[in-house]
C-alpha angles and dihedrals in degrees: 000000000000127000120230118271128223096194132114100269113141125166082204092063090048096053098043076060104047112118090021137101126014126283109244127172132194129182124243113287095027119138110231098189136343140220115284094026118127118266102239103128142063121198137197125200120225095174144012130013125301114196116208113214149176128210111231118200097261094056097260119131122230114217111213105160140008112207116209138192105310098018132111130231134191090028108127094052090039090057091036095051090230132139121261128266103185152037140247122207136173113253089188124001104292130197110215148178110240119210126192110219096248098036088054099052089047079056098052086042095068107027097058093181087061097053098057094050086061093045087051087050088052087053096047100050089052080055094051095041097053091046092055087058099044080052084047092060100026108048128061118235096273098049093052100048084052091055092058097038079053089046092045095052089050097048096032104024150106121188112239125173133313088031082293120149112198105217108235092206138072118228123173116222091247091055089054095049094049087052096051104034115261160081122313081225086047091046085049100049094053097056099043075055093052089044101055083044090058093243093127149017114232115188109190097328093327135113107225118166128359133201106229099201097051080046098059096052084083095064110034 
């Protein structure tokens, strides 16, 4: 059974959409656009996983959003004409809409309903970006590992025996710790924690499943 999501999928946005942009696929590991491109296009994933990133100086990249079935991506630099600052990049092979800038606010323009989804999105993701970094300066490492791993079951997950919820996404140690600000050894340290504790199930160097009540110990 499926937990409950707490995404962005909407079958009214899907079907506001239907007849419109162009069909598009890339393999896991493409890039779909890169820092300093120009903004000119909004996309819309119908299947698989996209990762927003930045570049940091010492070749690192910094994970700030995973965009999932349903969800758009590229959206703020495209309405604000600016150039892009990030990358996307597939995760798994993903099946998207393609919109060309102009094309999209037409369509805005004449499906208000739309328009104000998208403007509700926007809002939302400000929400979720100043309270990751509320989470960044006011828990400690470990609380704020657990709060991923708890994020990532209720957006990923299905619920399996025993309150476990097995993770339905890959996600190397390196690539946490650049989500929730800090070191791949920290990173390391704190799940081998979680996993003596029973917290999670690690399966190689996976995370595979989590408990969430055991999680959320870490951060009452």
């Amino acid at each position: 059974m499926k937990v409950k999501k707490t995404g962005l999928e909407d079958e009214q946005i899907k079907e506001q959409l239907k007849g419109h942009g162009t069909a598009i696929s890339y393999p896991r590991g493409q890039l779909i656009f890169s820092s300093g491109e120009s903004a000119d296009r909004v996309y819309f994933i119908q299947e698989g996983l996209v990762k927003i990133y930045y570049l940091a100086g010492d070749g690192r990249k910094i994970t700030v959003a995973l965009r999932h079935p349903g969800e758009f991506f590229g959206l703020a630099e495209a309405l604000c004409g600016a150039d892009r600052i990030c990358f996307a990049e597939a995760v798994e092979d993903v099946n998207l809409l393609l919109f060309k800038r102009d094309d999209f606010l037409k369509l805005l323009t004449s499906k208000p309903t739309l328009a104000v989804k998208v403007g509700q999105i926007l809002g939302m993701r400000l929400r979720e970006a100043q309270s990751i970094i509320c989470e960044i300066v006011s828990w400690p490492v470990a609380g704020r590992l657990a709060l991923l791993l708890l994020k990532l079951a209720e957006r990923t997950g299905t619920t399996g025996k025993k309150e476990l919820v097995e993770i339905n996404l890959r996600l190397t140690h390196e690539e946490i710790a650049c989500m929730i600000g800090t070191s791949r050894p920290t990173v390391t340290t704190i799940i081998n924690t979680f996993k003596q504790e029973g917290a999670i199930v690690v399966e190689g160097r996976e995370i595979r499943a989590v408990r969430p009540e055991k999680l959320r110990r870490w951060i009452e």
